[in-house]
C-alpha positions in Angstrom: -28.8 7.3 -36.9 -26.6 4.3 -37.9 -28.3 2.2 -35.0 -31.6 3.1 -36.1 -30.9 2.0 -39.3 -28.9 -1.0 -38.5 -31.9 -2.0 -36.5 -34.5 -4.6 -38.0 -37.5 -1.7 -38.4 -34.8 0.4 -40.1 -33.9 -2.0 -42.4 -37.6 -2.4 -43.2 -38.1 1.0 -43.7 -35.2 1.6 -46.0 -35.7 -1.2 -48.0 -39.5 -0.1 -48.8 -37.9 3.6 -49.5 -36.6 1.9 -52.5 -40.0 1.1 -54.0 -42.1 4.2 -53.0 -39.3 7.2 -52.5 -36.2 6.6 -55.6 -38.1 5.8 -58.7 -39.8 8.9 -58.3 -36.5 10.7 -58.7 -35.0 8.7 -61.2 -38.1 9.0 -63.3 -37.8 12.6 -62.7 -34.1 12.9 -64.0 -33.9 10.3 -66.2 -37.0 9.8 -68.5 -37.8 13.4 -68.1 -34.3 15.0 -68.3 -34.5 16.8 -65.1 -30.9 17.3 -63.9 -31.0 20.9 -63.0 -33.5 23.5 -63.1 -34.0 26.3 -65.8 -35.7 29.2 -63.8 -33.3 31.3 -61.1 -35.0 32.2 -57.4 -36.4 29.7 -54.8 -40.4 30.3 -55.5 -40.0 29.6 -59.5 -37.7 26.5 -58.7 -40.5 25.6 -56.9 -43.5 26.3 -58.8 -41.1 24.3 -61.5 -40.4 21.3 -59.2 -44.6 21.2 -58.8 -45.1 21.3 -62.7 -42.8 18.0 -62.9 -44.7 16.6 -59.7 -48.0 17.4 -61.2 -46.7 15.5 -64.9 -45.7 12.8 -62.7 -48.9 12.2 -61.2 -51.0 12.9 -64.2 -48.8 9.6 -66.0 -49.3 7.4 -62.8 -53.0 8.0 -63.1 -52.7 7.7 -66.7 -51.1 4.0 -66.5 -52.5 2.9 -63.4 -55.8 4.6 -63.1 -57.6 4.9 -60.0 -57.0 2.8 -57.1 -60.5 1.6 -55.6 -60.9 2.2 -52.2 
């Protein structure tokens, strides 16, 4: 994995992870205070996890608006 990463796609790839994949998650746990979750059991952790997703999404479209295509 370390040669794949080490390699000039990898580094690519990882350095565009920093724009699409990590301020997801430190929106998530910063501005909305999600450091652990407050229901017990894998399906209402998940149903939980969707509900900050959905919030997410509903602020991107919010401030961004709709990407024409």
């Amino acid at each position: 994995m370390k040669h794949r990463v080490d390699s000039d796609r990898g580094k690519a790839i990882y350095g565009h992870r920093l724009s699409v994949v990590e301020p997801v998650f430190g929106n998530m746990g910063f501005n909305k205070r999600l450091s652990r979750f407050s229901l017990r059991g894998k399906a209402k952790v998940q149903g939980q996890w969707q509900l900050y997703c959905m919030v997410h999404n509903i602020e991107k479209l919010k401030n961004y608006g709709r990407l024409s295509s």
